[in-house]
N, C-alpha and C positions, 0 to 999 in steps of 0.2 A: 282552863288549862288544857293543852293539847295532849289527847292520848293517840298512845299508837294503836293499829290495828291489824290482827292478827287474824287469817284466814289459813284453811289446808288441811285441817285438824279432821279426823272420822276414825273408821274403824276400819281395822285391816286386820289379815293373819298374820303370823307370824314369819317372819321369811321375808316378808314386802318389806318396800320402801314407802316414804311419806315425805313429801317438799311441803315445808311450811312457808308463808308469805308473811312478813309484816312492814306495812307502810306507817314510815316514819314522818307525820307532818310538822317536824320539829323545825324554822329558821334560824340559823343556816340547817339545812341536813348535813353539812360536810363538816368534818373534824369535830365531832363526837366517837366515843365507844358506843355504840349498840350490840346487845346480849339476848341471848334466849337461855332463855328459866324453863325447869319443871317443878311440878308440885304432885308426888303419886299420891294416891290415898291416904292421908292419915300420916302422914310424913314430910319434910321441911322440903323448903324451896331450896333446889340445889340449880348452881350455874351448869349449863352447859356447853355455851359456846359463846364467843364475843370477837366483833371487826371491827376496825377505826372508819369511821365513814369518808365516802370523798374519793377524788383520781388519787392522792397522795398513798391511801389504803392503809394498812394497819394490821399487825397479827396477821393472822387467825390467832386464836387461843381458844385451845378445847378441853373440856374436862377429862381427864384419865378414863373415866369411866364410859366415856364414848367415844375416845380418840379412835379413829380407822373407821370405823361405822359411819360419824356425823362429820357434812361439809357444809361450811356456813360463807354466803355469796352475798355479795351487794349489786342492786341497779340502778346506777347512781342520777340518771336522766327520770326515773319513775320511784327514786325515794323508797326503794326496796330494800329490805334487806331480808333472805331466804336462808332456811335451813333442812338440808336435805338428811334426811331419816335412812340407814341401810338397814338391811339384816334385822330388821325389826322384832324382838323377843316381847314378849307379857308384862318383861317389867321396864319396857319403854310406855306403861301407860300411864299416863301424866296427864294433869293438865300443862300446857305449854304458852309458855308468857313471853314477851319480846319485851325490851325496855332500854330507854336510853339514858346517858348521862353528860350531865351538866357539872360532876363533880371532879370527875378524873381523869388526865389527861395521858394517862401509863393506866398501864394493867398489871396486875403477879399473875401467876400462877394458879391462882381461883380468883375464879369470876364469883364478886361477892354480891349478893342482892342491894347490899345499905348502899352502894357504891352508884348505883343507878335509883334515881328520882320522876323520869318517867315510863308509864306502863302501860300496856295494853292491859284489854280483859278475860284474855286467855283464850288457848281453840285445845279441845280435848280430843286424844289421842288416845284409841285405843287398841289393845293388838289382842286378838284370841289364840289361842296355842294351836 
């Protein structure tokens, strides 16, 4: 089964920025959702950002809790799809998952994990204060 893969993940202060990569070798790559997940310590995987793949494009949709901070890009000749980190605080540290779907063709308002079937294996993030 094709997993995606996720690169960009380290350690930064607080205040930086962080551009996450993950390629999608899913056929077609075009017209799917693809999402980015975190998972902080000891706490559930929450959506945070998701794009329609492909020229036609799709959303954004961000989660509330990162809307204005987090901007999420596709490249669509290199099967990319990135998410760029602002203002990075302590409890941006997560690990960070990209994943795509096979399920659903619309999005709500949260980006739900069940909703996406494939996944990367995560790139860890970390911010120091």
């Amino acid at each position: 089964q094709a997993r995606l893969v996720e690169s960009g993940g380290g350690s930064v202060q607080a205040g930086g920025s962080l551009k996450l990569s993950c390629t999608v070798p899913l056929k077609p790559y075009s017209g799917r959702w693809v999402a980015w997940f975190r998972q902080p310590p000891g706490k559930e995987r929450e959506g945070v950002a998701a794009i329609y793949t492909g020229a036609r494009g799709g959303g954004p949709t961000y989660a509330d809790s990162v809307k204005g901070r987090v901007t999420i890009s596709q490249d669509n000749h290199n099967k990319t799809v990135y998410l760029l980190i602002d203002s990075l605080t302590p409890e941006d540290t997560a690990m960070y998952f990209c994943a795509a779907s096979t399920l659903i063709q619309t999005i709500g308002t949260e980006i739900r994990p069940a909703e996406f079937d494939f996944w990367g294996q995560g790139t860890q993030v970390t911010v120091s204060p």
